[in-house]
N, CA, C and O atoms as CSV, one atom per row, in Angstrom:
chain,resi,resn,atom,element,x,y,z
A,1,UNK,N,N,117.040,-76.184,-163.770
A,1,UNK,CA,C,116.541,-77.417,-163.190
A,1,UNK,C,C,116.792,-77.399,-161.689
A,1,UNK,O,O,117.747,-76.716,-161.317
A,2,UNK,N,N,116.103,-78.024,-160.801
A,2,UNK,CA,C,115.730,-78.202,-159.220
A,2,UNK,C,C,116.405,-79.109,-159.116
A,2,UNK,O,O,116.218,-80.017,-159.926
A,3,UNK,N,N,117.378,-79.256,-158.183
A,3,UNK,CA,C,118.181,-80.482,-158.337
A,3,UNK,C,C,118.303,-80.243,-156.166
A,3,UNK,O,O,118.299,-79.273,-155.409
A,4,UNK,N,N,118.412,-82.047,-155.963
A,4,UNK,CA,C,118.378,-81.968,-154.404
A,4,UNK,C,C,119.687,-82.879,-154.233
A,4,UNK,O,O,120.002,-83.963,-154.723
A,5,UNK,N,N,120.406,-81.886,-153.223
A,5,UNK,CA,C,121.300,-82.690,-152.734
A,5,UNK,C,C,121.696,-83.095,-151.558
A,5,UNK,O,O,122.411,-82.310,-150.936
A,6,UNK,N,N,121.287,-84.672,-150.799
A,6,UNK,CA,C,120.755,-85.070,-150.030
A,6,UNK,C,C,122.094,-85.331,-149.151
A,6,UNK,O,O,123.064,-85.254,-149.904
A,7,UNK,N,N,122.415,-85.566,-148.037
A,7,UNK,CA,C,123.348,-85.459,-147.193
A,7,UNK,C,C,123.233,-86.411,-146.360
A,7,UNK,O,O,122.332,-86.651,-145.556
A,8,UNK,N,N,124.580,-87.166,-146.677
A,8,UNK,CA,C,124.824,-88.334,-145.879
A,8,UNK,C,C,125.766,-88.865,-145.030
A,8,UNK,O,O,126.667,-89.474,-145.607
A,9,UNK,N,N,125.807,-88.830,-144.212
A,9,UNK,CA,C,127.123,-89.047,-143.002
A,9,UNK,C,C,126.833,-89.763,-141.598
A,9,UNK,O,O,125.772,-89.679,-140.978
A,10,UNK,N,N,128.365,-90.731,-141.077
A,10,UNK,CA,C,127.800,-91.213,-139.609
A,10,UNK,C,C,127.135,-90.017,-138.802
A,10,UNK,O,O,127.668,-88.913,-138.689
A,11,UNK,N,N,125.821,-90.394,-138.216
A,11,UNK,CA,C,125.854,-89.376,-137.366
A,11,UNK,C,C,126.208,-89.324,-136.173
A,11,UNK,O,O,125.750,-88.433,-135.457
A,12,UNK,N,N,127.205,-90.367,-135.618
A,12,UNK,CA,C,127.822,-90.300,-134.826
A,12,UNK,C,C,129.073,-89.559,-134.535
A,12,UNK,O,O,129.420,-89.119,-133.439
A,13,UNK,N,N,129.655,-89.487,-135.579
A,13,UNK,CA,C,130.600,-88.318,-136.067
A,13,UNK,C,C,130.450,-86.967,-135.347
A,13,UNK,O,O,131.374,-86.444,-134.725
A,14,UNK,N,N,129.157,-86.413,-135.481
A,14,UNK,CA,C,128.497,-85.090,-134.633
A,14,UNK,C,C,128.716,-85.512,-133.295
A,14,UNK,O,O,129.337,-84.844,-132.468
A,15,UNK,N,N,128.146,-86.748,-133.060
A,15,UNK,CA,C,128.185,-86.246,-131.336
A,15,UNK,C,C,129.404,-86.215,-130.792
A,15,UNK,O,O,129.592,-85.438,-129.856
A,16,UNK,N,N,130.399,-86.990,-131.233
A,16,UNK,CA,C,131.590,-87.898,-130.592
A,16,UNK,C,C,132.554,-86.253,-131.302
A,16,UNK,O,O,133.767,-86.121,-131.143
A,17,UNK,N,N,131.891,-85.457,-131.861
A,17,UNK,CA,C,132.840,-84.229,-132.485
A,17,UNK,C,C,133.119,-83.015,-131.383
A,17,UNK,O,O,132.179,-82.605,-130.702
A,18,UNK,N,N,134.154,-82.584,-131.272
A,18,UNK,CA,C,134.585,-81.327,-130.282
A,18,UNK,C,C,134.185,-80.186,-130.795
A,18,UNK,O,O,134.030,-80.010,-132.003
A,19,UNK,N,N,133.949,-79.152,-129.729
A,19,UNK,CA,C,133.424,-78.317,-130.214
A,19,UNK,C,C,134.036,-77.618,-131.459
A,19,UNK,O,O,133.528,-77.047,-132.425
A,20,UNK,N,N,135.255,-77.861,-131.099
A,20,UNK,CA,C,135.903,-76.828,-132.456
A,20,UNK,C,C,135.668,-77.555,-133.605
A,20,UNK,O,O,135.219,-76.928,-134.565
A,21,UNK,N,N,135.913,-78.968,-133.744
A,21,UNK,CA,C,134.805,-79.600,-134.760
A,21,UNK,C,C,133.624,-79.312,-135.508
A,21,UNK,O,O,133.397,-79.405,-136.715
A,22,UNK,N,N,132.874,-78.920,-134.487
A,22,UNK,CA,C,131.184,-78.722,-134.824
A,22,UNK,C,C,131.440,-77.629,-135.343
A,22,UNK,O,O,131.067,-77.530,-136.512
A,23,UNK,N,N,132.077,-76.530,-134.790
A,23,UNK,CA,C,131.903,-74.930,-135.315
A,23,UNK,C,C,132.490,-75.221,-136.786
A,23,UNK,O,O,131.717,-75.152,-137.741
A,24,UNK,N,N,134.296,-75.651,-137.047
A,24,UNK,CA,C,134.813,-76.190,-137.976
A,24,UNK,C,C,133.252,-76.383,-139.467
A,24,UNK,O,O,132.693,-75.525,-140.150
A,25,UNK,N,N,133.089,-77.825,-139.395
A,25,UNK,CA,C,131.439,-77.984,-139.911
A,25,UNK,C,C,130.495,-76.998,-140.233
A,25,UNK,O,O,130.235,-76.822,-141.423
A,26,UNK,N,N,129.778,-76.132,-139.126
A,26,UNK,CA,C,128.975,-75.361,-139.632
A,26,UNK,C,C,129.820,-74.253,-140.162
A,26,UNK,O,O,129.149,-73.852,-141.112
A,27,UNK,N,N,130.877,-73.537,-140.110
A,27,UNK,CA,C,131.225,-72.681,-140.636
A,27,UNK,C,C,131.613,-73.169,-142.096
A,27,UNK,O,O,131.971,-72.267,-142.853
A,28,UNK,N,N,131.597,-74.442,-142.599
A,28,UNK,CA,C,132.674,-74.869,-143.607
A,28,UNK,C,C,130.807,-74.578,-144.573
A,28,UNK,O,O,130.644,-73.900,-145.588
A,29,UNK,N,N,129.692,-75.366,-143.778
A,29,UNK,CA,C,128.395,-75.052,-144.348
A,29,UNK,C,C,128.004,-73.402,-144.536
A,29,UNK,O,O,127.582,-72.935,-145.595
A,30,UNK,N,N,128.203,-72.712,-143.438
A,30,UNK,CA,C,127.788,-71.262,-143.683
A,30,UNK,C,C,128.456,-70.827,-145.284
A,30,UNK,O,O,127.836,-70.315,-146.216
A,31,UNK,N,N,129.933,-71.226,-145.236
A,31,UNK,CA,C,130.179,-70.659,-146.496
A,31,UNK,C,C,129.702,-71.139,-147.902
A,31,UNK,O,O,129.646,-70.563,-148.989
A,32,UNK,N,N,129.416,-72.257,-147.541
A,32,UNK,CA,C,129.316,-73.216,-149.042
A,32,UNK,C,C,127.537,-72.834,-149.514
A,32,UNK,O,O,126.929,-72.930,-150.580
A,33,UNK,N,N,127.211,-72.453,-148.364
A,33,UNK,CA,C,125.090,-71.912,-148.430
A,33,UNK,C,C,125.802,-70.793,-149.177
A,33,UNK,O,O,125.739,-70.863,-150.405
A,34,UNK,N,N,126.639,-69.512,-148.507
A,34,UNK,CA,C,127.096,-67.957,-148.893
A,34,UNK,C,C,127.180,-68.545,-150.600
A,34,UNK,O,O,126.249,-68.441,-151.398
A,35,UNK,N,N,128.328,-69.075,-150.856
A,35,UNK,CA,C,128.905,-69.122,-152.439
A,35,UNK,C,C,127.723,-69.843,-152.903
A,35,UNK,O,O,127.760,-69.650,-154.118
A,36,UNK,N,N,126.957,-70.378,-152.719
A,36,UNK,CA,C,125.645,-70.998,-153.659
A,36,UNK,C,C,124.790,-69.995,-153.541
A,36,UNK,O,O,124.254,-69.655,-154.595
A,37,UNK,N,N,124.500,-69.421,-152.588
A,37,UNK,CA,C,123.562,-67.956,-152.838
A,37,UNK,C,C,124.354,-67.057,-153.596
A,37,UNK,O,O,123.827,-66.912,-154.699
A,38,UNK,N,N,125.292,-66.456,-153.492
A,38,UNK,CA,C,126.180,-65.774,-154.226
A,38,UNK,C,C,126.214,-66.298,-155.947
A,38,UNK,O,O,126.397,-65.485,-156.853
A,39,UNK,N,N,126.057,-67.418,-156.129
A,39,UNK,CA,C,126.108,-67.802,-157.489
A,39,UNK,C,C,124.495,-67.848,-158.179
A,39,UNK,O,O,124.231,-68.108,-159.352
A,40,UNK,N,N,123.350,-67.455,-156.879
A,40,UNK,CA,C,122.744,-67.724,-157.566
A,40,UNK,C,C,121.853,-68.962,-157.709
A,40,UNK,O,O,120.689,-69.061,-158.095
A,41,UNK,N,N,122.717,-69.859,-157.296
A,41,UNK,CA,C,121.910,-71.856,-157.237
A,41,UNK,C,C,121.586,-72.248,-156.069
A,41,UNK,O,O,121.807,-73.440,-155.861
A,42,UNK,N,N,121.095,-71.601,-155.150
A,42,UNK,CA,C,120.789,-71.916,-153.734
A,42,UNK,C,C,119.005,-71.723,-153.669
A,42,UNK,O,O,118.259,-70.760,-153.845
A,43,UNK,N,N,118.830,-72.908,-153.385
A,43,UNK,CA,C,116.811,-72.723,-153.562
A,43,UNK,C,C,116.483,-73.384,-152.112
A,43,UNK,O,O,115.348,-73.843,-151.979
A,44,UNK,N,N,117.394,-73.472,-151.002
A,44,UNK,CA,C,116.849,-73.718,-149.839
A,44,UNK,C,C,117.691,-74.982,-149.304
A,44,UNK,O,O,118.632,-75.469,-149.933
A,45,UNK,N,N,117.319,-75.358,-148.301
A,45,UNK,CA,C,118.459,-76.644,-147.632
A,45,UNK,C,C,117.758,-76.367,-146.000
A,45,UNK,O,O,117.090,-75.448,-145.527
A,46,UNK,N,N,118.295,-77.672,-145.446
A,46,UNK,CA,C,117.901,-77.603,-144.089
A,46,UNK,C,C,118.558,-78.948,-142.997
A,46,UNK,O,O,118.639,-80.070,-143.498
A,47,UNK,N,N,118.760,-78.853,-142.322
A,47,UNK,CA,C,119.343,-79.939,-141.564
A,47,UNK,C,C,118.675,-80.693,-140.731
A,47,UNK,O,O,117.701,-80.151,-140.210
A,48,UNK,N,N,118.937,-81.959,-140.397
A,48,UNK,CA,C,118.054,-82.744,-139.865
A,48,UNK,C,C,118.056,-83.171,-138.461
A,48,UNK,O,O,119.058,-83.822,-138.168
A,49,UNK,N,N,117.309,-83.008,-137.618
A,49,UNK,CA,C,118.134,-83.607,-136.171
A,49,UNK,C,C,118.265,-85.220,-136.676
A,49,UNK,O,O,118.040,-85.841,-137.714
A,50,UNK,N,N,118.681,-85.471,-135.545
A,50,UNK,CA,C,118.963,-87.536,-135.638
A,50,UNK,C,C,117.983,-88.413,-135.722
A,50,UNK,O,O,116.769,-88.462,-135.521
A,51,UNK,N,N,118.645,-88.936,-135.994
A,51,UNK,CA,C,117.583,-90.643,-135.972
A,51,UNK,C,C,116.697,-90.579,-135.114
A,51,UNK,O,O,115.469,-90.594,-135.209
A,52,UNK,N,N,117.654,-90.474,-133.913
A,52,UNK,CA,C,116.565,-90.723,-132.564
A,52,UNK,C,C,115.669,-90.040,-132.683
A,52,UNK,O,O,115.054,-90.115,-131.619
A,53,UNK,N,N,115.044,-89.210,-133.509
A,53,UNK,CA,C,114.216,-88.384,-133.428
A,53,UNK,C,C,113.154,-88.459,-134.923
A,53,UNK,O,O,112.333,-87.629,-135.314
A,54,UNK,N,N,113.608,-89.960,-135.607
A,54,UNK,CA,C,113.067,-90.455,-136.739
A,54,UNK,C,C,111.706,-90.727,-136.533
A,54,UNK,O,O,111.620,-90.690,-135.306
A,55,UNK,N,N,110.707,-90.950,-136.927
A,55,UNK,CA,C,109.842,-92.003,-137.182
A,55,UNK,C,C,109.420,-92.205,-138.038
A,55,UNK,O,O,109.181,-91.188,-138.688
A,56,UNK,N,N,108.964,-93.673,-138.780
A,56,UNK,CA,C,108.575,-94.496,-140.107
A,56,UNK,C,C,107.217,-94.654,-139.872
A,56,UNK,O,O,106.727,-95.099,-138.835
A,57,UNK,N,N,106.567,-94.246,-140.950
A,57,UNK,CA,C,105.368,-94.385,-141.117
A,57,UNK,C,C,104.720,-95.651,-142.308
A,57,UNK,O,O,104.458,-95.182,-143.415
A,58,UNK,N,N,104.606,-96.325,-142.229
A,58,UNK,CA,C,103.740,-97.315,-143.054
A,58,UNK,C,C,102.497,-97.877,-142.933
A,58,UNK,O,O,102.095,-98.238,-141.826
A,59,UNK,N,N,101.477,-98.066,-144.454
A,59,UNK,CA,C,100.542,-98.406,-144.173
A,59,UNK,C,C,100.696,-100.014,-145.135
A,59,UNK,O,O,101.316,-100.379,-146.133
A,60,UNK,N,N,99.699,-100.659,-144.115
A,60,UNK,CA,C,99.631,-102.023,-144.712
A,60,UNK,C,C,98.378,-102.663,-144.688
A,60,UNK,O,O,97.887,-102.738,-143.562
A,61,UNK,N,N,97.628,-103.214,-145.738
A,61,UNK,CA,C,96.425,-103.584,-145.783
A,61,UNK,C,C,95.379,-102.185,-144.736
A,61,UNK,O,O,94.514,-102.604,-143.966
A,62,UNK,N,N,95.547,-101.094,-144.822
A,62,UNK,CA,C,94.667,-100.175,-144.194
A,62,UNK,C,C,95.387,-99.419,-143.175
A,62,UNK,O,O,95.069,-98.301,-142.770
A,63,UNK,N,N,96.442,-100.160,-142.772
A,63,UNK,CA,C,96.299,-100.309,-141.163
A,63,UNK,C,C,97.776,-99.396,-140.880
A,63,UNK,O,O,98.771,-99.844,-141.450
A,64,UNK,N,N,97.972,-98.030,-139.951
A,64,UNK,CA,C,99.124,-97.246,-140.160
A,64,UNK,C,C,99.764,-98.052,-138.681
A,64,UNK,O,O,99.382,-98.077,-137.511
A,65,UNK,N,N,101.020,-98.719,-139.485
A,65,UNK,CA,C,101.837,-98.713,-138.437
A,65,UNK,C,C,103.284,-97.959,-138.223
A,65,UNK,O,O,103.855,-97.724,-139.287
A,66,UNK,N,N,104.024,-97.510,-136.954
A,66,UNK,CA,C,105.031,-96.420,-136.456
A,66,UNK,C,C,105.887,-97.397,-136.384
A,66,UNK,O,O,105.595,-98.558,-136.098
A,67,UNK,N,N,106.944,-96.994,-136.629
A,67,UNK,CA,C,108.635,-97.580,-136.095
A,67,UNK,C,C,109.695,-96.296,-135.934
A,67,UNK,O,O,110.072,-95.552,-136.839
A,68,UNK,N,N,110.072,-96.251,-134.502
A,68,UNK,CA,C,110.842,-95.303,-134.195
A,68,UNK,C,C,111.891,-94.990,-134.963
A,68,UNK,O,O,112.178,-96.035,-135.547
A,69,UNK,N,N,112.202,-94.632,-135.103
A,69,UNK,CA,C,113.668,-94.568,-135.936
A,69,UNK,C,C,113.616,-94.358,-137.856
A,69,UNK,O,O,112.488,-94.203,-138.322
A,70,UNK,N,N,114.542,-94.361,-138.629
A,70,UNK,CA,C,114.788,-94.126,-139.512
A,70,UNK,C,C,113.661,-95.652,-140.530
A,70,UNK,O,O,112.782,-96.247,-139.907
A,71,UNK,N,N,113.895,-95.920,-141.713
A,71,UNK,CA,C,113.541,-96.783,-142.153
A,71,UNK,C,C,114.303,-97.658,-142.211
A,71,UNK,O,O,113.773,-98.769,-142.198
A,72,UNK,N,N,115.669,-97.634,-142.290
A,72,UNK,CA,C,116.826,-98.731,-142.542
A,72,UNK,C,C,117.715,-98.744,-141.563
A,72,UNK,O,O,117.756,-97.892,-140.676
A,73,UNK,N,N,118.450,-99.675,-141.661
A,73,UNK,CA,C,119.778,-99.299,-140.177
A,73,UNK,C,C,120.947,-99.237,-141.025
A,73,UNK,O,O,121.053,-100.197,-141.787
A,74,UNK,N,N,121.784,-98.425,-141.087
A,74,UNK,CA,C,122.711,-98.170,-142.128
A,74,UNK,C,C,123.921,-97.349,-141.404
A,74,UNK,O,O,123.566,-96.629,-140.470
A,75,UNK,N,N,125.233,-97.373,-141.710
A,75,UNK,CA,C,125.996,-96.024,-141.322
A,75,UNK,C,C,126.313,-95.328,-141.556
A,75,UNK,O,O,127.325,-94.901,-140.999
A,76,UNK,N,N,125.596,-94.530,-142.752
A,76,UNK,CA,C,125.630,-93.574,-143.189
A,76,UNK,C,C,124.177,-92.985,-142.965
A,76,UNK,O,O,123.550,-93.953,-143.395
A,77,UNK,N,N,123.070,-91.949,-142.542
A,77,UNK,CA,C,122.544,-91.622,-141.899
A,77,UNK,C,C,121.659,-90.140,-143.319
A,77,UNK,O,O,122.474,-89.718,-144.140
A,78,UNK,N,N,120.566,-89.709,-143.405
A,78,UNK,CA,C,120.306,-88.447,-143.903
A,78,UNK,C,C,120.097,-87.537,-143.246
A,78,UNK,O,O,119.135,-87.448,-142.484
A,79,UNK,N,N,121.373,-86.282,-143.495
A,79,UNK,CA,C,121.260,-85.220,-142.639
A,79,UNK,C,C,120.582,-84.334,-142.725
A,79,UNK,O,O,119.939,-83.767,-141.842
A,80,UNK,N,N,120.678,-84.064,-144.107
A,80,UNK,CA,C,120.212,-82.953,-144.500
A,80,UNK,C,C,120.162,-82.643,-145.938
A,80,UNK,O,O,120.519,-83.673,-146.509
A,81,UNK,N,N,119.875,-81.663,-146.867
A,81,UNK,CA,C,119.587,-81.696,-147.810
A,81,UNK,C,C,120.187,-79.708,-148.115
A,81,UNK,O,O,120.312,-78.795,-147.299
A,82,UNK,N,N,120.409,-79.743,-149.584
A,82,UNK,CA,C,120.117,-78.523,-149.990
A,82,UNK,C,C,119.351,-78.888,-151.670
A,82,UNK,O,O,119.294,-79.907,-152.358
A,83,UNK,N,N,118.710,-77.083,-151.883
A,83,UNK,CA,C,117.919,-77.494,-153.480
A,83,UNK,C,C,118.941,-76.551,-153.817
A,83,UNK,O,O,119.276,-75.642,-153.058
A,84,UNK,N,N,119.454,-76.759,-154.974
A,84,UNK,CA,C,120.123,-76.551,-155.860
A,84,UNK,C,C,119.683,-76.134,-156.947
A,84,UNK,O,O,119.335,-77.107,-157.616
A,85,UNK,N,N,119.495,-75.086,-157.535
A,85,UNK,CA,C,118.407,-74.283,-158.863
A,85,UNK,C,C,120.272,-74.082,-159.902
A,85,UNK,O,O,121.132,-73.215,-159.744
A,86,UNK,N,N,120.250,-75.513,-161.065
A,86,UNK,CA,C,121.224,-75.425,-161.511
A,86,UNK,C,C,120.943,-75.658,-163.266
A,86,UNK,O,O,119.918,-76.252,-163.599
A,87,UNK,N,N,121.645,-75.293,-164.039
A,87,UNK,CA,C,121.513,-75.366,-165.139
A,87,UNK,C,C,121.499,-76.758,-165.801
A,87,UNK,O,O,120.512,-77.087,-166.458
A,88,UNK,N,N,122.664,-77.680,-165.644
A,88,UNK,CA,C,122.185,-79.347,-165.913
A,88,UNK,C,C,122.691,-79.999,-164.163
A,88,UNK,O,O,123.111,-79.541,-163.100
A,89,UNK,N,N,122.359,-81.162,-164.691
A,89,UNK,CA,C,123.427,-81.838,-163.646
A,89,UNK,C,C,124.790,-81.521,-163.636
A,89,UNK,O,O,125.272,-80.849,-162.724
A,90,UNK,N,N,125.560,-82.014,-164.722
A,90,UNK,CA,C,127.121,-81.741,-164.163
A,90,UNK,C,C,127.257,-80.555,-163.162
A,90,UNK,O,O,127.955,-80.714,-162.160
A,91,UNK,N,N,126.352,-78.879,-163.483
A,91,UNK,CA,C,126.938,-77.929,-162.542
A,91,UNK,C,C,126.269,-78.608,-161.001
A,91,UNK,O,O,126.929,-78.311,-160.005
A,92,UNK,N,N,125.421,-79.203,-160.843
A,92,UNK,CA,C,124.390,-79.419,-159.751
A,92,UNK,C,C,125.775,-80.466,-159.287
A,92,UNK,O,O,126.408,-80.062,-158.311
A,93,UNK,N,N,126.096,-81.342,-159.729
A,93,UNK,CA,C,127.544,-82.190,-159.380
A,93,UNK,C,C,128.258,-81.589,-158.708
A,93,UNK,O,O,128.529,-81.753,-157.518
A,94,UNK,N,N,128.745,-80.576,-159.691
A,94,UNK,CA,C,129.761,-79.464,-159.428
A,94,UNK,C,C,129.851,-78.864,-158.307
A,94,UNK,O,O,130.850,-78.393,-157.763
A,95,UNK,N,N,127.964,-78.909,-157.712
A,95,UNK,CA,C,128.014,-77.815,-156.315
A,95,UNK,C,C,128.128,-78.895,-155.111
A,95,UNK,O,O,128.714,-78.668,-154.053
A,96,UNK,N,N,127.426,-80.192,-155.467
A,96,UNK,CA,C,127.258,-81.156,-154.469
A,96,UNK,C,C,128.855,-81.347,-153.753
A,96,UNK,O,O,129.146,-81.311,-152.557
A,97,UNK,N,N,129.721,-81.554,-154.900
A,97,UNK,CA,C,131.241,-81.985,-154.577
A,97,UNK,C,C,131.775,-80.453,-153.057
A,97,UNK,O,O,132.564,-80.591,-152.122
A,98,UNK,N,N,131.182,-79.558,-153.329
A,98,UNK,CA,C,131.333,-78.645,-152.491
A,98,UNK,C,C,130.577,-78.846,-150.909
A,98,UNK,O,O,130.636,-77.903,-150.121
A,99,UNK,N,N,130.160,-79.610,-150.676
A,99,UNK,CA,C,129.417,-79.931,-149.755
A,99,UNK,C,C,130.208,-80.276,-148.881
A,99,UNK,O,O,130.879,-81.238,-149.254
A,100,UNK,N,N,130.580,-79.726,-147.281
A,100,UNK,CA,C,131.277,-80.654,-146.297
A,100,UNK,C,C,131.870,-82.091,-146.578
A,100,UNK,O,O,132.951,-82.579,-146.906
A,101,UNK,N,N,130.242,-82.620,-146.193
A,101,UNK,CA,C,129.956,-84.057,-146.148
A,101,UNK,C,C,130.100,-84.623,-147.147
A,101,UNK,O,O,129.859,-85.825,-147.033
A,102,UNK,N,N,130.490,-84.205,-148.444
A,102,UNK,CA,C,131.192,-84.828,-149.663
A,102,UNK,C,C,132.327,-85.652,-149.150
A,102,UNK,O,O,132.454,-86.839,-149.452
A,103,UNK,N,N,133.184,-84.980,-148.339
A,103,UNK,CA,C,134.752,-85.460,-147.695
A,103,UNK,C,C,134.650,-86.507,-147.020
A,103,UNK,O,O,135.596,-87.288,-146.916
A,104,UNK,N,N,133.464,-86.711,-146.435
A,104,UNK,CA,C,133.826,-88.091,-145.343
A,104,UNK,C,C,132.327,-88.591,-144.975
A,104,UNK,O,O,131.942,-89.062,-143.904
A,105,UNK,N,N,131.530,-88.339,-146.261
A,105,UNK,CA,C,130.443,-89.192,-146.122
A,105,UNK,C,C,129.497,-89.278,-147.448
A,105,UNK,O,O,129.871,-90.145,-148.237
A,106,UNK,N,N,128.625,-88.722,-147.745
A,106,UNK,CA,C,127.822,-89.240,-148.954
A,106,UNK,C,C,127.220,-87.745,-149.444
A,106,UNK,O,O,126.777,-87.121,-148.480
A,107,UNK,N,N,127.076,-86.851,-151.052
A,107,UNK,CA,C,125.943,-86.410,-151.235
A,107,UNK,C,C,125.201,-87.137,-152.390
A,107,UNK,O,O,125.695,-87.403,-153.486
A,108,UNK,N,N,124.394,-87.316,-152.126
A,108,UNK,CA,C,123.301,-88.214,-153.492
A,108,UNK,C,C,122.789,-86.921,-154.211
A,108,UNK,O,O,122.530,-86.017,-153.417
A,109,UNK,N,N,122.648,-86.717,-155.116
A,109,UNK,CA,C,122.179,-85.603,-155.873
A,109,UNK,C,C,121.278,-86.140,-156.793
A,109,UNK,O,O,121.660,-87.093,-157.471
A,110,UNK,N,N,119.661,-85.509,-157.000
A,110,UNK,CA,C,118.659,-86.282,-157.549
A,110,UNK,C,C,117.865,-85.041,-158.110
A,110,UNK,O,O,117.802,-84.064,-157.363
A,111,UNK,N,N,117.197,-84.962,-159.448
A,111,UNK,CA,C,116.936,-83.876,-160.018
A,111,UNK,C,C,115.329,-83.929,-159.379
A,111,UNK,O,O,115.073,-85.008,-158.845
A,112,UNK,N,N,114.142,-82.847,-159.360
A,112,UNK,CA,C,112.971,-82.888,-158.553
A,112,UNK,C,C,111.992,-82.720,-159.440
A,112,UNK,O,O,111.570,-81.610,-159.763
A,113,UNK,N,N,111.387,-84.267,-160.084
A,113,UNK,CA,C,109.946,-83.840,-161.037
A,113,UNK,C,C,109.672,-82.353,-161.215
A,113,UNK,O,O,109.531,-81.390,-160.461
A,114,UNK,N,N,109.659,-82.516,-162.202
A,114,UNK,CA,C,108.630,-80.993,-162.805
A,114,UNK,C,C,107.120,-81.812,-163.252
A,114,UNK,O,O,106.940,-82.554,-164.217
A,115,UNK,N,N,106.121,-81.382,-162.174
A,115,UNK,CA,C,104.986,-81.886,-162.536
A,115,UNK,C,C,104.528,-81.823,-163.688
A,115,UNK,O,O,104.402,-82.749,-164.489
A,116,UNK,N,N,104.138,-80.213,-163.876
A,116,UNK,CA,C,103.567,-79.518,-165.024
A,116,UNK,C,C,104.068,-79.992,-165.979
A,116,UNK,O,O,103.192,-80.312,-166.782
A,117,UNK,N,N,105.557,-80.326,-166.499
A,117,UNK,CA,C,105.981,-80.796,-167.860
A,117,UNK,C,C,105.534,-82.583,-167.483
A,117,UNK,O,O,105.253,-83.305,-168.440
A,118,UNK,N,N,105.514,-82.990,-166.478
A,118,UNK,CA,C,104.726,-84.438,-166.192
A,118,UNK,C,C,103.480,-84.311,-167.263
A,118,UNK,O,O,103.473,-84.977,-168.298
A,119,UNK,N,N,102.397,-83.363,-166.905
A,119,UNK,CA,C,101.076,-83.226,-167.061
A,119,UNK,C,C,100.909,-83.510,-168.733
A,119,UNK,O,O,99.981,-83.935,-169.421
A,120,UNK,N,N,102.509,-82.982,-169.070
A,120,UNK,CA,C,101.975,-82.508,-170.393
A,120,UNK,C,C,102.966,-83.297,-171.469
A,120,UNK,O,O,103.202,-82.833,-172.585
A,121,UNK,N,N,103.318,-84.106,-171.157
A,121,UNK,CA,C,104.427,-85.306,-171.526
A,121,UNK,C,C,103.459,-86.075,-171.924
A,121,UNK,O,O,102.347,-86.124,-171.399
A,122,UNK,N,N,103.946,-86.909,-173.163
A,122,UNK,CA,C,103.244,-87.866,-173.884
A,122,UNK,C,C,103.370,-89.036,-172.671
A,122,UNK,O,O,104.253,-89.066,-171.815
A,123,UNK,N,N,102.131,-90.094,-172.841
A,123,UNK,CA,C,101.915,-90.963,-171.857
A,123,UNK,C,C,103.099,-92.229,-171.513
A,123,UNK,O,O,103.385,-93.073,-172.361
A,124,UNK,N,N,103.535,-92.207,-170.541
A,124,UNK,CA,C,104.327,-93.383,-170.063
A,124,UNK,C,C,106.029,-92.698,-170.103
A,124,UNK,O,O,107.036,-93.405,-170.077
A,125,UNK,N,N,106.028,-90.868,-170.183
A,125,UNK,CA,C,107.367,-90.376,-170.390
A,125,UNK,C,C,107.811,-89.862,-168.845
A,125,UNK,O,O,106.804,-89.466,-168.259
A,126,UNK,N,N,108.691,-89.784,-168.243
A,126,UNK,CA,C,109.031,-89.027,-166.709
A,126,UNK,C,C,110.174,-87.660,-167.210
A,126,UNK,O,O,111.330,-87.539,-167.617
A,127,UNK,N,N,108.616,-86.517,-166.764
A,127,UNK,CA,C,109.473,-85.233,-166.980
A,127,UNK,C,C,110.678,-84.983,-165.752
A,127,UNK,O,O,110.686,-85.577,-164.674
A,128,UNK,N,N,111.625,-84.017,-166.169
A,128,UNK,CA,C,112.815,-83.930,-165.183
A,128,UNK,C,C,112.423,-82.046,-164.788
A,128,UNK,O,O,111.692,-81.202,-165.306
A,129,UNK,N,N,113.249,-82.065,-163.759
A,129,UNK,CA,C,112.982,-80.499,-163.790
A,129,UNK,C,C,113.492,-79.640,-164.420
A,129,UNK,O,O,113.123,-78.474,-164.286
């Protein structure tokens, strides 16, 4: 199963962080990508620049309107994400808890439609991946 685990933290944390901080962080990520490729359950991930660099897209009665920034104002922030190719949830749990940003901010872990078993699911059922 495709399982996403979404990454959540102040992102103020980054800026207000020293360098040995930041390196700290990505090296704590380099390894935790290594041991999920190494195991095997690593199907991709990517990081996000900031907010400031958000924009919301909505349409309403036709009409597309922009709002700079994220959709919500919150302090906890989405950084980033990895896919996780795991056997159930609990192991997909199992890998999320390994995540940096487990320690001092949020991972949401959410399994990723499987269309095809969608297609072919009796009517009104939601296939999982």
């Amino acid at each position: 199963m495709l399982f996403y685990a979404l990454i959540y933290n102040d992102e103020s944390m980054y800026a207000e962080a020293t360098p040995e901080e930041s390196a700290a962080i990505f090296q704590a990520h380099g390894e935790f990508g290594q041991a999920a490729r190494d195991a095997g359950v690593f199907a991709g991930g990517d990081g996000l620049q900031g907010t400031q660099s958000a924009t919301t897209v909505r349409v309403r009665d036709g009409e597309r309107m922009l709002t700079d920034g994220p959709f919500s104002e919150t302090k906890e922030q989405l950084g980033g994400f990895y896919a996780l190719e795991c056997k159930d949830l609990d192991e997909a749990l199992a890998w999320a808890a390994k995540i940096p940003e487990a320690k001092f901010g949020a991972v949401e872990v959410r399994p990723v439609i499987d269309y095809a078993a969608l297609e072919s699911a009796p009517s009104g059922a939601e296939a999982t991946a």
